[in-house]
Backbone and ligand atoms as CSV (ligand in chain L), in Angstrom:
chain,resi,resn,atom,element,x,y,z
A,1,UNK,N,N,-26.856,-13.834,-10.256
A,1,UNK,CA,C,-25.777,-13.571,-9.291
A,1,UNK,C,C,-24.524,-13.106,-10.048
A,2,UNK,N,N,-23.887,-12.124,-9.588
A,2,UNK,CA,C,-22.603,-11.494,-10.105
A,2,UNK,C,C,-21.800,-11.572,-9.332
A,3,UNK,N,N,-20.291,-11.920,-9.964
A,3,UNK,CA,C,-18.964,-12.088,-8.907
A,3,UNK,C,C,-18.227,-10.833,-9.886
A,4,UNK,N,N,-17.705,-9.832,-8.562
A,4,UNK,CA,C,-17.054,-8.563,-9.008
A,4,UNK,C,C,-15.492,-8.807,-8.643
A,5,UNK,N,N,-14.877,-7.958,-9.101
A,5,UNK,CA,C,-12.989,-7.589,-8.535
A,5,UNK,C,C,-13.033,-6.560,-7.591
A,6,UNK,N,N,-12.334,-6.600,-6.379
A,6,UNK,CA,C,-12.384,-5.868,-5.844
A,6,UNK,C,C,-10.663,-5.828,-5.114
A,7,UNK,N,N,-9.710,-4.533,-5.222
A,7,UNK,CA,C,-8.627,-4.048,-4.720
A,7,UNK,C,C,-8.748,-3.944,-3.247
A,8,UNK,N,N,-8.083,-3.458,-2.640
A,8,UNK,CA,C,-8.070,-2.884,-1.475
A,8,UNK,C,C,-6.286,-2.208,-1.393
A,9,UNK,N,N,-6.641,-0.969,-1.584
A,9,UNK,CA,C,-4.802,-0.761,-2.071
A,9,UNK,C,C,-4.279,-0.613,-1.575
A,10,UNK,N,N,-3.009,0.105,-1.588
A,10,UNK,CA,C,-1.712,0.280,-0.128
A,10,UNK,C,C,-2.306,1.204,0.520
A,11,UNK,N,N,-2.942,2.152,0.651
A,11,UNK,CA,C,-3.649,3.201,1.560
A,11,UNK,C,C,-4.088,2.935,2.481
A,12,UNK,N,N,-5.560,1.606,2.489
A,12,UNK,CA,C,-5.999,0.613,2.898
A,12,UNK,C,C,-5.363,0.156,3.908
A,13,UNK,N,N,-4.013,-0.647,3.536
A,13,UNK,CA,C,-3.529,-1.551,4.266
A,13,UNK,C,C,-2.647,-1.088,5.515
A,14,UNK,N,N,-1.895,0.178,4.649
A,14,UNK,CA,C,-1.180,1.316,5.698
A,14,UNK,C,C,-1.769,1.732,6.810
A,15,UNK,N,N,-3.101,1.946,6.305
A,15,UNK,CA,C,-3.577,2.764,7.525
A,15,UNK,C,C,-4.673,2.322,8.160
A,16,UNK,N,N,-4.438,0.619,7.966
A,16,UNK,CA,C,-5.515,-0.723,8.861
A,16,UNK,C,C,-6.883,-0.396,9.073
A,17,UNK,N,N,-7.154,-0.330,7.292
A,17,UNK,CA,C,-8.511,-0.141,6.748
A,17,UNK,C,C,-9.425,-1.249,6.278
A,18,UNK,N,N,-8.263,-2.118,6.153
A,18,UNK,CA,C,-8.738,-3.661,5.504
A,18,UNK,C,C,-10.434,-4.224,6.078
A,19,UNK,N,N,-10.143,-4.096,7.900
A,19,UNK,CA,C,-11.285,-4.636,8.094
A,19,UNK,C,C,-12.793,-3.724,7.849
A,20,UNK,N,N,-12.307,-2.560,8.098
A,20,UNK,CA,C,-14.043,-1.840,8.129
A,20,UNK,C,C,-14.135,-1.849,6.623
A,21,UNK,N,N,-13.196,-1.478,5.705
A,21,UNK,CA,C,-13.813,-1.765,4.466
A,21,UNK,C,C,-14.338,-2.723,4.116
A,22,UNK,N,N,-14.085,-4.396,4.209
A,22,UNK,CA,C,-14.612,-5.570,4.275
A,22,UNK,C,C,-15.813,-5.680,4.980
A,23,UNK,N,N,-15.854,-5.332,6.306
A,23,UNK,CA,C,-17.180,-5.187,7.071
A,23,UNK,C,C,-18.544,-3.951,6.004
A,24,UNK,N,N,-17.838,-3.244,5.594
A,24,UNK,CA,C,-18.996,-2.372,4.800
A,24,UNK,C,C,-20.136,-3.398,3.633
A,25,UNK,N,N,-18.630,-3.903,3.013
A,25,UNK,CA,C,-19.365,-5.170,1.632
A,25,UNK,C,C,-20.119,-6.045,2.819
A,26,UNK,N,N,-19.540,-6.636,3.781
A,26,UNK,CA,C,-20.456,-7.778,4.134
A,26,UNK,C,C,-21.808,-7.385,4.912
A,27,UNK,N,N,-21.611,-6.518,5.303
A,27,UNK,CA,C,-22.818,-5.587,5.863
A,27,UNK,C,C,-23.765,-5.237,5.066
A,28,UNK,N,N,-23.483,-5.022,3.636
A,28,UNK,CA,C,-23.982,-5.134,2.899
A,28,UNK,C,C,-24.747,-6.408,2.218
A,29,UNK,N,N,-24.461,-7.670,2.980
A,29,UNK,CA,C,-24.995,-8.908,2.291
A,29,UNK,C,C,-24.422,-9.346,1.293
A,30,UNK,N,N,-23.288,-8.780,0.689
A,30,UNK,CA,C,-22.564,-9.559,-0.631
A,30,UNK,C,C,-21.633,-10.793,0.411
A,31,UNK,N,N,-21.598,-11.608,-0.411
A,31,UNK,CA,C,-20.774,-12.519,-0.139
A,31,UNK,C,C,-19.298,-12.815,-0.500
A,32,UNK,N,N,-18.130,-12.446,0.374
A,32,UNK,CA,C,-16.630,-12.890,0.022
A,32,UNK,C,C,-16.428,-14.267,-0.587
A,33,UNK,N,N,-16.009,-14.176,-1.625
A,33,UNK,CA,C,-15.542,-15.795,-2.525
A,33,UNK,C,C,-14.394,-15.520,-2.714
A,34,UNK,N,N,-13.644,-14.859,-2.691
A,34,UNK,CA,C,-12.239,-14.468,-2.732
A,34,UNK,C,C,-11.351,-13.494,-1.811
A,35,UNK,N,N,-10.300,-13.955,-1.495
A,35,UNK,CA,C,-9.539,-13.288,-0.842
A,35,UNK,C,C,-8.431,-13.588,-0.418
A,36,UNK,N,N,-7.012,-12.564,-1.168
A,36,UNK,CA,C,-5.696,-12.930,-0.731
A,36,UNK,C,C,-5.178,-11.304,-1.233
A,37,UNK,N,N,-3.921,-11.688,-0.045
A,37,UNK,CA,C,-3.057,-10.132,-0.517
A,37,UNK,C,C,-2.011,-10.358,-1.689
A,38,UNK,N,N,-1.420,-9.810,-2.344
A,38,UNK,CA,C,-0.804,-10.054,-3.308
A,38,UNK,C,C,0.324,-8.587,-3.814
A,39,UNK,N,N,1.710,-8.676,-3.751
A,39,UNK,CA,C,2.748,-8.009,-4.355
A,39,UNK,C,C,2.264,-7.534,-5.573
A,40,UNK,N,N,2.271,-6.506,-6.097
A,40,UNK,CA,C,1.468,-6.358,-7.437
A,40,UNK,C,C,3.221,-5.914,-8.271
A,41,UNK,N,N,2.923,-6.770,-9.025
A,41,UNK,CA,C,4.401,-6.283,-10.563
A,41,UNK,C,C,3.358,-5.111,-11.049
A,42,UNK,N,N,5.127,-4.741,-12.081
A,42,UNK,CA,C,4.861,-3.862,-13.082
A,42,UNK,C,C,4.014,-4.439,-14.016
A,43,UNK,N,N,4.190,-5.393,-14.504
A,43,UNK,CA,C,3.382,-6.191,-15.311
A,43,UNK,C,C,1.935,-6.016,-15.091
A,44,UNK,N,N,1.340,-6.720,-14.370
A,44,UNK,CA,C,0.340,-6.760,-13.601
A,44,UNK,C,C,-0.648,-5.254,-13.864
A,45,UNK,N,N,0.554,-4.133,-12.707
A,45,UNK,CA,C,-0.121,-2.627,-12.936
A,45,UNK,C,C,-0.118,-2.438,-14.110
A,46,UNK,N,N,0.586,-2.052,-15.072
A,46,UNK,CA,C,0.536,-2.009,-16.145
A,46,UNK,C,C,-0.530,-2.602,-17.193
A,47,UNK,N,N,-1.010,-4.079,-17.307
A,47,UNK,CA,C,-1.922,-4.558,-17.484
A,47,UNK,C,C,-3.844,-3.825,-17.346
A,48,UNK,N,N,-3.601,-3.656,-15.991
A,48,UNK,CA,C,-4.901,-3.140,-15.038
A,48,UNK,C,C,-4.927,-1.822,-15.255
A,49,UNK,N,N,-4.080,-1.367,-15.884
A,49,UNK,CA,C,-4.443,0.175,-15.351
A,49,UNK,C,C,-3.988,0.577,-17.411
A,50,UNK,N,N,-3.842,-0.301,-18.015
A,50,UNK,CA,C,-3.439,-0.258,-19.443
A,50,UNK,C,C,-4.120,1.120,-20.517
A,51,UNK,N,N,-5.477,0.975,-19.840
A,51,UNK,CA,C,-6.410,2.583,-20.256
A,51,UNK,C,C,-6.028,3.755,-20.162
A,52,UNK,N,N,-4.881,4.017,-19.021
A,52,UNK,CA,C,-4.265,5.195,-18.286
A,52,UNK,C,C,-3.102,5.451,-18.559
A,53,UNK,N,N,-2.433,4.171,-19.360
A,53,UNK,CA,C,-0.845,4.449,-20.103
A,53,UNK,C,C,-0.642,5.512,-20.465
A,54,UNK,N,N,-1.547,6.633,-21.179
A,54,UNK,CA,C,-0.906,8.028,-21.640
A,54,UNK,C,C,-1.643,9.240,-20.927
A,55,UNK,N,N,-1.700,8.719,-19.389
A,55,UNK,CA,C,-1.760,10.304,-18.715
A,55,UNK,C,C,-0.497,10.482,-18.196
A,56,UNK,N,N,-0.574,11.632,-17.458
A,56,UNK,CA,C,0.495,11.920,-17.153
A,56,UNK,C,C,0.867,11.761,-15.883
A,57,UNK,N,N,-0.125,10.985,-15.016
A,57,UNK,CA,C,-0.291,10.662,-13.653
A,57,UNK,C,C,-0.252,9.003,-14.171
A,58,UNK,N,N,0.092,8.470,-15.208
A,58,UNK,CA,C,0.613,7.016,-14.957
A,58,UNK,C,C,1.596,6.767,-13.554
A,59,UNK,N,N,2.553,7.526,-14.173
A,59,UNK,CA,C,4.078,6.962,-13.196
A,59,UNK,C,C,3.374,6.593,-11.386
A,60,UNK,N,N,2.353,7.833,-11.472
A,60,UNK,CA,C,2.533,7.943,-9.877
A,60,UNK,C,C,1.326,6.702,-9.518
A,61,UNK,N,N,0.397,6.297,-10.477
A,61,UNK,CA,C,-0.588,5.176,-9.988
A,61,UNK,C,C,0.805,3.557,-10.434
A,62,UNK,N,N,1.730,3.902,-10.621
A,62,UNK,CA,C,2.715,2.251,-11.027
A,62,UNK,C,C,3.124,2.245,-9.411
A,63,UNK,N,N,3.781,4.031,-8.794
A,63,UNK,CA,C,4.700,3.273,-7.767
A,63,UNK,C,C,3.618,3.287,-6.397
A,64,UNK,N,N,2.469,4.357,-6.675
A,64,UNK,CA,C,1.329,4.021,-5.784
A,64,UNK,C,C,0.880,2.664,-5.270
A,65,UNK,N,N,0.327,1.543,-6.191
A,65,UNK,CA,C,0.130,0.455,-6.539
A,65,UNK,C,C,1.356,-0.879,-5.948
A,66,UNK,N,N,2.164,-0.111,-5.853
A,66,UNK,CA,C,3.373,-1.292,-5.748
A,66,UNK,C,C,3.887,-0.342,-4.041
A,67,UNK,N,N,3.653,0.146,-3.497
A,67,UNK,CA,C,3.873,0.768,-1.839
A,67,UNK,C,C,3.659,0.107,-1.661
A,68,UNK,N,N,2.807,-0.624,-1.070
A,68,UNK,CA,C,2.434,-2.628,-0.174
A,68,UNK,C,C,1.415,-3.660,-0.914
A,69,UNK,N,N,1.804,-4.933,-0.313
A,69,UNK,CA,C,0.788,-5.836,-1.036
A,69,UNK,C,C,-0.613,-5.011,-1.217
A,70,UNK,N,N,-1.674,-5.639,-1.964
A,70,UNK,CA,C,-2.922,-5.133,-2.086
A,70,UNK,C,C,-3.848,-6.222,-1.722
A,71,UNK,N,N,-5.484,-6.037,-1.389
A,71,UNK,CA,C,-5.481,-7.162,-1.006
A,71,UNK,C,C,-7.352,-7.023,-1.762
A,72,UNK,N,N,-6.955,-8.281,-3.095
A,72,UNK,CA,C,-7.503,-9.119,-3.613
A,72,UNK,C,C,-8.910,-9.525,-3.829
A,73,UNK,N,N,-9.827,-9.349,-3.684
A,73,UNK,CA,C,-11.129,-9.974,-3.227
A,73,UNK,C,C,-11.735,-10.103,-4.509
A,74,UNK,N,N,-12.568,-11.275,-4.607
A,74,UNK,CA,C,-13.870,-11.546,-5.306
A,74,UNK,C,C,-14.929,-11.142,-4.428
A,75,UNK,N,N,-16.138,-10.745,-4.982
A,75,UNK,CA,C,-17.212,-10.361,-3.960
A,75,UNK,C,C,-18.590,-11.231,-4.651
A,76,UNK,N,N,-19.227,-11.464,-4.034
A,76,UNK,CA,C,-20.861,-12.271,-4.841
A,76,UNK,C,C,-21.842,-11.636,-4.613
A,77,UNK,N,N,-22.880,-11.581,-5.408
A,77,UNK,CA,C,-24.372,-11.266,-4.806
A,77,UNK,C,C,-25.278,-10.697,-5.651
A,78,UNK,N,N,-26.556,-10.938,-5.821
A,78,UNK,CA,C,-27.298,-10.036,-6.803
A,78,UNK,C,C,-26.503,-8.322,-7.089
A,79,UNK,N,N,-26.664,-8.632,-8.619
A,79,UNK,CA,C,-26.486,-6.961,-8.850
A,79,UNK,C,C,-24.938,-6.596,-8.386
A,80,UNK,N,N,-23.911,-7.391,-7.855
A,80,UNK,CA,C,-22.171,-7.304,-7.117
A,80,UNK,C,C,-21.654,-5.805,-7.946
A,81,UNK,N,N,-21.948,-6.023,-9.406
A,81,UNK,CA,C,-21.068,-4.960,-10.247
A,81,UNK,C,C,-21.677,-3.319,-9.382
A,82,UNK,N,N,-22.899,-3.296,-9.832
A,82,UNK,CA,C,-23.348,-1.520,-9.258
A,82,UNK,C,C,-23.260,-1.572,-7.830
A,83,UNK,N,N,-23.951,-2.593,-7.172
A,83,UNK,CA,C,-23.993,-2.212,-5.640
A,83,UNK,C,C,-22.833,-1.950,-5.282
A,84,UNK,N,N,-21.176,-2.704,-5.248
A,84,UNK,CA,C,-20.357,-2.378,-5.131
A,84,UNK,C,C,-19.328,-1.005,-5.635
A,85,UNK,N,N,-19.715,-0.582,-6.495
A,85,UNK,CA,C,-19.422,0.381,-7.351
A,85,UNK,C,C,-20.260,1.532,-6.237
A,86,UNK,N,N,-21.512,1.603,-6.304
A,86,UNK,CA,C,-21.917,2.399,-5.527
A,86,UNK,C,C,-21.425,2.586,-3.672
A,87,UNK,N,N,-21.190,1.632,-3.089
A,87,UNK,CA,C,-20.822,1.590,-1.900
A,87,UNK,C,C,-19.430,2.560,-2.166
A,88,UNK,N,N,-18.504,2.516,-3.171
A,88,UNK,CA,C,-17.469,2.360,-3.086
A,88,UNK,C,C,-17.648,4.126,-3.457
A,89,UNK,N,N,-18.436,4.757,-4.036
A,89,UNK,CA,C,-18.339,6.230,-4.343
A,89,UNK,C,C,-17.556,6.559,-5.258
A,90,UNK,N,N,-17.971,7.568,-5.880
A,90,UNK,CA,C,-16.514,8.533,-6.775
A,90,UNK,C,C,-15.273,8.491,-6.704
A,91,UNK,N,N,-14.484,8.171,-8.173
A,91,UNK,CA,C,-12.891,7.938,-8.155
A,91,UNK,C,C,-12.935,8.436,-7.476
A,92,UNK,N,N,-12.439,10.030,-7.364
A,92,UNK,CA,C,-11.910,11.050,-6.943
A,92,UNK,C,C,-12.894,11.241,-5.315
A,93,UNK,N,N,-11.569,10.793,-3.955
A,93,UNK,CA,C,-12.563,10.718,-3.286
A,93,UNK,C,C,-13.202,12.246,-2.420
A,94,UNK,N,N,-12.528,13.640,-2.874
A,94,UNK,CA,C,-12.901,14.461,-2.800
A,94,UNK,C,C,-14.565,15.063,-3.236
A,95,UNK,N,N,-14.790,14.060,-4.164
A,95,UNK,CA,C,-16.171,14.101,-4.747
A,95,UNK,C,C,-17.043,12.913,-4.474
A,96,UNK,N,N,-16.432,12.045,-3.796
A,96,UNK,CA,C,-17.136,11.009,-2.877
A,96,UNK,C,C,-17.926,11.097,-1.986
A,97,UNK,N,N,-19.671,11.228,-2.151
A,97,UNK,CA,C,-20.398,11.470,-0.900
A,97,UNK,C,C,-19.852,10.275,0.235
A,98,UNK,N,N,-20.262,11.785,1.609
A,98,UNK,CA,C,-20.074,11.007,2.456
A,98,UNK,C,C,-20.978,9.779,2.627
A,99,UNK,N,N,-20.630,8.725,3.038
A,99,UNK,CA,C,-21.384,7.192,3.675
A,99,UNK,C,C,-20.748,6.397,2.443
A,100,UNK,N,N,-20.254,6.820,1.382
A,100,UNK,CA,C,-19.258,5.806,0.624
A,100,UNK,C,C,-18.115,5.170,1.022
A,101,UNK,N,N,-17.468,4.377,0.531
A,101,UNK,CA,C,-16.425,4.382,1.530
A,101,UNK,C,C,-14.866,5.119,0.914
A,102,UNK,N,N,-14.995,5.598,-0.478
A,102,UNK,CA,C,-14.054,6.230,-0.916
A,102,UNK,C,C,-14.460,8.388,-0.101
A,103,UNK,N,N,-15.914,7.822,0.075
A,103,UNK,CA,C,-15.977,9.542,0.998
A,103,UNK,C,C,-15.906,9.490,2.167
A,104,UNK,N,N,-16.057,8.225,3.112
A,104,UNK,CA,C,-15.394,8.018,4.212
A,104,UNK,C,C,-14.379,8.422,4.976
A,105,UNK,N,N,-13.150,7.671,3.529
A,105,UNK,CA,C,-11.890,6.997,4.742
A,105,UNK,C,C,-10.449,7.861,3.045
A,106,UNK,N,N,-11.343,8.591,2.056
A,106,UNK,CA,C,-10.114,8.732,1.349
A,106,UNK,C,C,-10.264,10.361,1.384
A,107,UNK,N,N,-9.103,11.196,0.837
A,107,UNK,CA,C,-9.226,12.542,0.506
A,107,UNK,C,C,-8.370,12.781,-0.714
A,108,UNK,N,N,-7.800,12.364,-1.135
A,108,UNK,CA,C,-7.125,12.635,-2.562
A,108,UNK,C,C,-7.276,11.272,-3.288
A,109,UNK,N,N,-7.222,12.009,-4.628
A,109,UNK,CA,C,-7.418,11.282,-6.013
A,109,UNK,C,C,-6.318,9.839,-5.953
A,110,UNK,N,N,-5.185,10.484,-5.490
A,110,UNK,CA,C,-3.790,9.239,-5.224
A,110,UNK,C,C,-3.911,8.934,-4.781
A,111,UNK,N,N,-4.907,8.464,-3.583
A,111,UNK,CA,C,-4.859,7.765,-2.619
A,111,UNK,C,C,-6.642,7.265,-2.353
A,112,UNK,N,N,-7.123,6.464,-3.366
A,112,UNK,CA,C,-8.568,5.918,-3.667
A,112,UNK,C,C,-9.149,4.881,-2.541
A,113,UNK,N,N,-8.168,4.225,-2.418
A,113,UNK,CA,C,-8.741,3.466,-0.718
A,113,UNK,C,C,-8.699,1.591,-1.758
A,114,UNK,N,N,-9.943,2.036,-3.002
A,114,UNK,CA,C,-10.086,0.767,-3.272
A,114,UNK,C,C,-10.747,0.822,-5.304
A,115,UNK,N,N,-10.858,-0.096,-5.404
A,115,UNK,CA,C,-10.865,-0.361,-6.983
A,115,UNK,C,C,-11.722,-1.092,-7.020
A,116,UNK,N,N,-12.986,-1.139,-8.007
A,116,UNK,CA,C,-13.963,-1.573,-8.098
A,116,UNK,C,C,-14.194,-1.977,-9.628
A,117,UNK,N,N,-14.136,-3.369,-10.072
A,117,UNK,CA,C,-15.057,-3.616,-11.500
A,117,UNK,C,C,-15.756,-2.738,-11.937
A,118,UNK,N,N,-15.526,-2.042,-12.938
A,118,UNK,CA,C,-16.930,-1.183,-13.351
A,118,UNK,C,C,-18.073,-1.536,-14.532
A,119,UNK,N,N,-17.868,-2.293,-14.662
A,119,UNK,CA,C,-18.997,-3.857,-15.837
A,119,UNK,C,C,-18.829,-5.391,-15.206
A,120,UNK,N,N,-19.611,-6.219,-15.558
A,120,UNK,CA,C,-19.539,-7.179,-15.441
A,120,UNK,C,C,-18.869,-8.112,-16.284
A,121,UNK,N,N,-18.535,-7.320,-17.635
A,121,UNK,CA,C,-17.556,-7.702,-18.365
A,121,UNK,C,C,-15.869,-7.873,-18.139
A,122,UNK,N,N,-16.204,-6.485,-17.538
A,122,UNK,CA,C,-14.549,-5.858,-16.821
A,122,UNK,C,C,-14.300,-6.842,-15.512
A,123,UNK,N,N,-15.604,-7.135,-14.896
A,123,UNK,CA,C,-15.442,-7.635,-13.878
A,123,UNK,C,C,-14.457,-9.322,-14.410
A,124,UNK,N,N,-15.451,-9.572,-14.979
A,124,UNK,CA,C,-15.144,-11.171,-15.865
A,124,UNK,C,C,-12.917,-11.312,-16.420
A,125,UNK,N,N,-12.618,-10.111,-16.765
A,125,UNK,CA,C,-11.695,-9.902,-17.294
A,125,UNK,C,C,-10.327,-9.611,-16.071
A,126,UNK,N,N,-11.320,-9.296,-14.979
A,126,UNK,CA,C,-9.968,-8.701,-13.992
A,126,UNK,C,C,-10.137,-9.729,-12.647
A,127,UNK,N,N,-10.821,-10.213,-12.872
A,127,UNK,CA,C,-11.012,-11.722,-11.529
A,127,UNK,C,C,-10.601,-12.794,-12.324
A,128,UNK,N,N,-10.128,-12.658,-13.715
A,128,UNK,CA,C,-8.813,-14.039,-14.292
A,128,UNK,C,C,-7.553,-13.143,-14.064
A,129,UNK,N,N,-7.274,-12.263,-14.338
A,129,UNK,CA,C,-6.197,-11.387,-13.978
A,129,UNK,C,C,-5.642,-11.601,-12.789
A,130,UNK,N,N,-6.779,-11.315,-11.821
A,130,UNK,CA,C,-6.156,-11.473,-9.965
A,130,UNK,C,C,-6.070,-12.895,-9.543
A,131,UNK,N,N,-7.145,-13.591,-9.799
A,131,UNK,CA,C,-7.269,-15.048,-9.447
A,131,UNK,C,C,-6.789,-15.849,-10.270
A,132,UNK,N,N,-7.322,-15.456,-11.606
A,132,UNK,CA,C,-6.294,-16.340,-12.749
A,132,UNK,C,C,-7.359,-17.989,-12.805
A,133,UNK,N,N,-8.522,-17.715,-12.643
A,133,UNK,CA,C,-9.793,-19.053,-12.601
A,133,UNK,C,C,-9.014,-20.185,-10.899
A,134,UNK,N,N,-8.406,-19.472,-9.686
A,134,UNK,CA,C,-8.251,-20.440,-8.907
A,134,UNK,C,C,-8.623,-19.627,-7.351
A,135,UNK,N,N,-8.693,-20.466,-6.639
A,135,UNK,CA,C,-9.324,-19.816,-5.544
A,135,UNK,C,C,-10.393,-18.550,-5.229
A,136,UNK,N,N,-10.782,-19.236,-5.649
A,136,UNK,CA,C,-12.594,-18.399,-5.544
A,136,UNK,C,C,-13.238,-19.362,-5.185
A,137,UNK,N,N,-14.330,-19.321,-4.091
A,137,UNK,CA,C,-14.957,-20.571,-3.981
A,137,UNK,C,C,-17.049,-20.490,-4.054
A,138,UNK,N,N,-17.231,-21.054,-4.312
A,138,UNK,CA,C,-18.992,-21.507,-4.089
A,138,UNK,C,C,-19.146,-22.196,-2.948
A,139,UNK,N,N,-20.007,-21.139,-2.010
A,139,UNK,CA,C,-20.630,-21.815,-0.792
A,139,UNK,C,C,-22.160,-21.183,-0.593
A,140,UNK,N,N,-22.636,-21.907,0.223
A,140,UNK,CA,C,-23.707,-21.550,0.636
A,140,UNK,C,C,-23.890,-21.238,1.960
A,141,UNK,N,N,-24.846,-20.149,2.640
A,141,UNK,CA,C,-24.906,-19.483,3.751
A,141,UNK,C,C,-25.793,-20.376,4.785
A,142,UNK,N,N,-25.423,-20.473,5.868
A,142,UNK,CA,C,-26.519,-21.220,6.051
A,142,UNK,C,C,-28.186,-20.412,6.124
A,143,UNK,N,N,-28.212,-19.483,6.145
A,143,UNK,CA,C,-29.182,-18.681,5.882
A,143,UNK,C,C,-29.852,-18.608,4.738
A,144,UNK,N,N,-29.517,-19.088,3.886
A,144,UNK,CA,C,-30.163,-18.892,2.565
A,144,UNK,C,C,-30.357,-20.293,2.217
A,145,UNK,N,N,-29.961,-21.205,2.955
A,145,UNK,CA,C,-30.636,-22.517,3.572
A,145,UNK,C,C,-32.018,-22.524,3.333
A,146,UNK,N,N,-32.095,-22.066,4.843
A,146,UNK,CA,C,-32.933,-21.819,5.803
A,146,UNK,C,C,-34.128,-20.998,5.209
A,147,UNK,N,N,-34.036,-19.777,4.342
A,147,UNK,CA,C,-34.553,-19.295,3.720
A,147,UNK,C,C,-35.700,-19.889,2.348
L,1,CMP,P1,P,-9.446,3.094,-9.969
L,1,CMP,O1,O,-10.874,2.983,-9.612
L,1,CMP,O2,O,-8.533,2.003,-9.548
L,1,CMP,O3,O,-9.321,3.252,-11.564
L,1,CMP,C1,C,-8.486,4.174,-12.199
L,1,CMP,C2,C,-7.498,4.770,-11.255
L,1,CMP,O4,O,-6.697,5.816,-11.764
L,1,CMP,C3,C,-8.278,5.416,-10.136
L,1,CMP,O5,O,-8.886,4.444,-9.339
L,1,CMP,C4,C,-7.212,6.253,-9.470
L,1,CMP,O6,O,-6.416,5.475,-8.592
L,1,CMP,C5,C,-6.351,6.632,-10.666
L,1,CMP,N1,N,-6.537,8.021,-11.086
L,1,CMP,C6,C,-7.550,8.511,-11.814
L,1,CMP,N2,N,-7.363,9.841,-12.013
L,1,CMP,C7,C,-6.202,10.184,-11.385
L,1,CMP,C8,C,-5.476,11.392,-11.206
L,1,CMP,N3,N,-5.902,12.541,-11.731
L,1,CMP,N4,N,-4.341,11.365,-10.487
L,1,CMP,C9,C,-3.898,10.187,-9.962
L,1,CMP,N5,N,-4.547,8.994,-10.099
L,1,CMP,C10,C,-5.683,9.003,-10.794
């Protein structure tokens, strides 16, 4: 079982995307263990996005990022890192097949919809970052009970 990071950015929230994007993962059978919105600092962006410090499209992913809270999620489930990654389609959502949800609901590069772990390492590294080891929880479905 893998627990991934998952964004949901100001684009998202602006344009009251929160739920069908959430409904896509759970539709999918992954399981939510996390979830809160959160003010993102410079710090923070800066941190997360630390790989991208010397393009030249930094500036515009700092004040992108900081337009409204973002909202947070841990996700669970066999395989969390690719399946999610795959649901989620190509950065660039111009090159995002459609039924992704970045080829869905995005059309420019600045405006991605959502952010996805791309290792399970990365994953490991950016769910202490967002959560910081607190509120994430372990439950069981009752279905997988039952199962
Ligand atoms: P994300 O999946 O969060 O990881 C890196 C982010 O950099 C990416 O989504 C985009 O938001 C951003 N990004 C990558 N390339 C560009 C670009 N050419 N212009 C603006 N933002 C970019």
């Amino acid at each position: 079982m893998q627990t991934t990071l998952i964004l949901l950015k100001p684009d998202t929230v602006e344009r009251g995307l929160i739920g069908q994007v959430i409904s896509r993962l759970e539709n999918k059978g992954l399981t939510l263990v996390g979830l809160k919105m959160m003010q993102l600092d410079d710090a923070i962006i800066n941190e997360h996005y630390d790989f991208l410090a010397d393009k030249p499209f930094f500036p515009s992913i700092q004040s992108y990022m900081k337009r409204t809270p973002v909202v947070a999620m841990a996700v669970r489930g066999k395989n969390a890192v690719t399946t999610v990654r795959s649901l989620t389609g190509a950065t660039n959502p111009s090159e995002a097949l459609p039924g992704s949800i970045r080829g869905d609901f995005g059309l420019t590069i600045d405006g991605n919809i959502i952010h996805a772990s791309d290792s399970e390492e990365t994953a490991k590294t950016e769910l202490n970052r967002f959560f910081g080891g607190k509120d994430i929880f372990d439950y069981t479905k009752m279905i997988e009970e039952i199962l």
